[in-house]
FIMI-6469 format. One record per residue: x, y, z of N, C-alpha, C in turn; residue in one letter. Coordinates in steps of 0.1 Angstrom, whole numbers, plus 5000, padded with zeros to 4 digits. Layout:
BEGIN
XYZXYZXYZa...
END
This chain:
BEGIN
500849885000500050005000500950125000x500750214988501250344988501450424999x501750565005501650615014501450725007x500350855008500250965003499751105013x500251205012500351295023499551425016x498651495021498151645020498551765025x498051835014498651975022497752085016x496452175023495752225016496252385019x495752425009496152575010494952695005x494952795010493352875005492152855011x491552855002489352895009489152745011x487952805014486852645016486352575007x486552624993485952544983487452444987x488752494984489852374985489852274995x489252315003489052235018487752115016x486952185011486052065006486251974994x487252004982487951924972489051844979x489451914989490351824995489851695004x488651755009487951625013487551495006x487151544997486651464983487851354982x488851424981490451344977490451244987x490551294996491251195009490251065014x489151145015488051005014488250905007x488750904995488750814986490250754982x490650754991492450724991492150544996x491550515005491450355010490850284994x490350344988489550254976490450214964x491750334967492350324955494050264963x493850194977494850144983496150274989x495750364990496550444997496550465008x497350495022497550475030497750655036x496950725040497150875045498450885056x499251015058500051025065500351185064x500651195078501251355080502251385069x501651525065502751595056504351605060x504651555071506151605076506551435076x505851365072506651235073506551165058x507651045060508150995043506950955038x506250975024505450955017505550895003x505250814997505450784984504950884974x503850974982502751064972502551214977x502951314969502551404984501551514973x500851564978499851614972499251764975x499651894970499652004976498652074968x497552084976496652144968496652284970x497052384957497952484959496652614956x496952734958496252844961497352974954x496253074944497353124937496153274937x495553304949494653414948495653534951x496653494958497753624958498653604954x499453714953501553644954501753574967x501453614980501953564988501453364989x499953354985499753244983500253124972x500853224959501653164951503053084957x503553194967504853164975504353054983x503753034991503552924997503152784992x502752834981502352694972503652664967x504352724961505852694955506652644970x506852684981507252664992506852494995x505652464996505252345000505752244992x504952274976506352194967507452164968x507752234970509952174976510152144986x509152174999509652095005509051955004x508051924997507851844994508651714991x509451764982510451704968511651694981x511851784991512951784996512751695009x511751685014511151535021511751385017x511251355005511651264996511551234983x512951284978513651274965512951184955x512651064956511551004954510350984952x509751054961508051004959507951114947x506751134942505951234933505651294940x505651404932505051554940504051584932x502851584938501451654926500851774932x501251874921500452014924499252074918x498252054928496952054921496352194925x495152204916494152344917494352494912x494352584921494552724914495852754904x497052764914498252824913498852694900x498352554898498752514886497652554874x496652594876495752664864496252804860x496552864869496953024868498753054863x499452954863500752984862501352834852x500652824843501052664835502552694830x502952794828504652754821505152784836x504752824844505752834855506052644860x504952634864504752484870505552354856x505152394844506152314836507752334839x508252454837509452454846510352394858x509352414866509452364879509752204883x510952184884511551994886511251994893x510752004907510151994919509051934913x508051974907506551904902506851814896x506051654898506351524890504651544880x503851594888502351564882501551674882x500851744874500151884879498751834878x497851824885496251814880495451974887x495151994871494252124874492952164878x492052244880490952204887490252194876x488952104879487852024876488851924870x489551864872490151734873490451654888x490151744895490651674911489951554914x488351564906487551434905488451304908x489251274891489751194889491351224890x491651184901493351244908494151094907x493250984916493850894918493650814905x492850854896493050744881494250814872x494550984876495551024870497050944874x496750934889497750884895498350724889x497650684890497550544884498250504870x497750624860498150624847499750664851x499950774859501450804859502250694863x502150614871503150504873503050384867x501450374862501750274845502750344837x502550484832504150504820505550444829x505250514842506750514846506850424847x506250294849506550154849507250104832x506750154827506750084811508450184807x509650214817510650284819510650424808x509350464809509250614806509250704813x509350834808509450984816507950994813x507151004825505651084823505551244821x505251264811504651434812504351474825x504151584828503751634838501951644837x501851684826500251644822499851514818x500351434818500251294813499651324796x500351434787500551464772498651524770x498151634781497251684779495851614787x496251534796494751454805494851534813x495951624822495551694837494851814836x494651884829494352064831493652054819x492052124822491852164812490752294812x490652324800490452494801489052514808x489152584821488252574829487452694823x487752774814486952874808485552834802x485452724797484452634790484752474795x483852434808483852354809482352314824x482152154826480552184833481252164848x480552204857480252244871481352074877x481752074886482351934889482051894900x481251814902480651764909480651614922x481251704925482051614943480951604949x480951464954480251424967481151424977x480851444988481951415003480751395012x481051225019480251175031480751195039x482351225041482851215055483651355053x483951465067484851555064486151515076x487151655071487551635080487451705092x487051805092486351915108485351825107x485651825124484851765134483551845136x483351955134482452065144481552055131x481552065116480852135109481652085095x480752095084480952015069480552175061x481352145053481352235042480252145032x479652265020478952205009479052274999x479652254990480052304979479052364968x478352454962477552454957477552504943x478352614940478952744933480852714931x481552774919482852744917482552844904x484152924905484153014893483553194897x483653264886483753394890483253454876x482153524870482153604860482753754859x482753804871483253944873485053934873x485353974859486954004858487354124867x487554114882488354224885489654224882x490354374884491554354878492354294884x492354324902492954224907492854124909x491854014903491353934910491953794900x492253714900492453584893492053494893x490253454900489453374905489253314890x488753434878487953384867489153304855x490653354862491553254849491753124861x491553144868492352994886490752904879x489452994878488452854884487252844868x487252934865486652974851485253014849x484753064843483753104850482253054855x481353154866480853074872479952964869x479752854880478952774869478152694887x476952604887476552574900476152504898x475852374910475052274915473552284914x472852184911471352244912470752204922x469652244925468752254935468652164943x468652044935468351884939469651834943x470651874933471951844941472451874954x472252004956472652094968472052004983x470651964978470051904990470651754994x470951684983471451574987473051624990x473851654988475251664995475251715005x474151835010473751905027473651795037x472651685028472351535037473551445038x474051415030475451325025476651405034x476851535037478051605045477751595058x476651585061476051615078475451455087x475351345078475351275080473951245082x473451225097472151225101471651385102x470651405094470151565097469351585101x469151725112468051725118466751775112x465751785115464551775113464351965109x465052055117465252175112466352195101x467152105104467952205089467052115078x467051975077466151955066464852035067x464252075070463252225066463752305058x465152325064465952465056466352455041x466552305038466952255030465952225018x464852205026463552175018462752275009x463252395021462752555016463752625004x465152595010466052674999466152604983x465452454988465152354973464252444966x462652454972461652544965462252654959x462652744972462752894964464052924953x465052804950466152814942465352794927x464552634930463852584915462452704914x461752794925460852904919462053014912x463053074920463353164909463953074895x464652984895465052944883464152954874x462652894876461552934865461053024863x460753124872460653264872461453384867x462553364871464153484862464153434851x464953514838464953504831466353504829x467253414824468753424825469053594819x469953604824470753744818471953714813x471953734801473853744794474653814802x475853754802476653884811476953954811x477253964793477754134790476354224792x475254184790474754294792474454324807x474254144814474354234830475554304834x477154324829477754404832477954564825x477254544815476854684809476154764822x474754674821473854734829474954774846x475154664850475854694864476954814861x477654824853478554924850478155104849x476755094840475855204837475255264850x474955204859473855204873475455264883x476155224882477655274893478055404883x477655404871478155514866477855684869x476555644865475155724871475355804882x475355694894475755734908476955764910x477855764901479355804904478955944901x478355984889478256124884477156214890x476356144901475656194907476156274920x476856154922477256204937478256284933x478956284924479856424920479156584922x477956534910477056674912477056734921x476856624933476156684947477356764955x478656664950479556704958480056854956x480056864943480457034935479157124939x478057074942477157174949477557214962x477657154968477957154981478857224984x480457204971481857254974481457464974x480557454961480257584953479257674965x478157594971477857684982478557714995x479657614999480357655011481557785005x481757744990482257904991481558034987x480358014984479258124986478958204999x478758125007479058125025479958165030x481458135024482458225031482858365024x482158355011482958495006481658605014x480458565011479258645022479758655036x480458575041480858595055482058705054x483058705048484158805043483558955041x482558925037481959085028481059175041x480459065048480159095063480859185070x481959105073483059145084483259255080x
END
């Protein structure tokens, strides 16, 4: 039995992909273990919303590699979606899987030590199966029965970003947004929590109706025009509240030159 080690980095959506992973390591014969001890597999699910989270993701990697020379190092999620020639570069990385492939980690895994078995060098994408363009692509859809916080389970519902801010890197790291449906949502709420109580399934029952009433009721909106429109509405009030402010500036010096002419 393999031995393979975690290391998550970033939000809660990572935290609950990382769940997904680890759950399913006994089925595929791996054997879990602390990140600071020898591993055949080490697995850094990396985070690339800042620089500073970039650094840490490149940080974990080597030490990774510098753990044991040996095992594979696989660098999965943002920071290998957001930085692909960097991570090709990088000898420290044996394996990159990008997001909406974390699904299938351990069949990636598998295929990599079939080549290297057959005395090949594996790609780092195994020649185009790890990463793929999350710009156009459907919702990925993890179940997790067991977590790992004790107190409380995450539920994944939503992944992705349509609003390009400039700082922001969500919509090239996750691509854009895309969601679970209504029916889904309720069964993974039941599946994360195990036995549920009698009130949150209410809550669950309710947020089922009112997601499937607006879905038939709204009317999708494209998004250039909902960003037209959102853009136009902040415009408005940008030039409004200017007016007001130049009114305001123009009568406080009406006020003091009257006060001047007083004295």
């Amino acid at each position: 039995m393999r031995k393979i080690a975690f290391h998550n980095l970033g939000c809660k959506v990572n935290s609950y992909e990382l769940d997904y992973m680890t759950q399913n390591c006994g089925d595929f014969g791996y054997e879990i273990v602390g990140f600071e001890e020898k591993a055949d597999v080490y697995v850094i699910n990396t985070c690339s919303v800042t620089n500073i989270a970039d650094r840490k993701s490149r940080q974990m990697i080597h030490k990774a590699k510098k753990e044991n020379p040996e095992a594979v190092v696989v660098a999965a999620g943002c920071f290998v979606q957001a930085n692909p020639e960097e991570v090709a570069k990088d000898e420290a990385i044996d394996l990159i899987v990008g997001n909406n492939r974390k699904k299938e980690i351990f069949e990636l895994l598998e295929e990599y030590f079939r080549v290297k078995a057959s005395d090949r060098i594996p790609a780092k994408n195994l020649d185009g199966q790890t990463v793929t363009d999350v710009r156009h692509c459907e919702y990925e859809d993890l179940l997790v029965v067991k977590s790992a916080e004790r107190s409380r389970a995450y539920v994944k519902i939503q992944d992705g970003c349509d609003y390009f801010c400039t700082y922001c890197a969500i919509p090239f790291a996750r691509g854009r947004s895309r969601s679970a449906s209504a029916s889904a949502f309720a069964t993974r709420s039941r599946c994360s929590t195990g036995n549920v109580s009698w009130y949150f399934a209410s809550v669950i029952s309710a947020a089922t109706r009112l997601s499937d009433s607006l879905a038939r009721s709204k009317p999708e909106i494209p998004f250039s025009a909902s960003a037209r429109s959102t853009a136009a509405t902040a415009g408005s009030r940008s030039r409004s509240s200017s007016r007001r402010s130049q009114a305001r500036s123009a009568a406080r010096t009406r006020s003091d030159v009257s006060t001047a002419a007083s004295a």
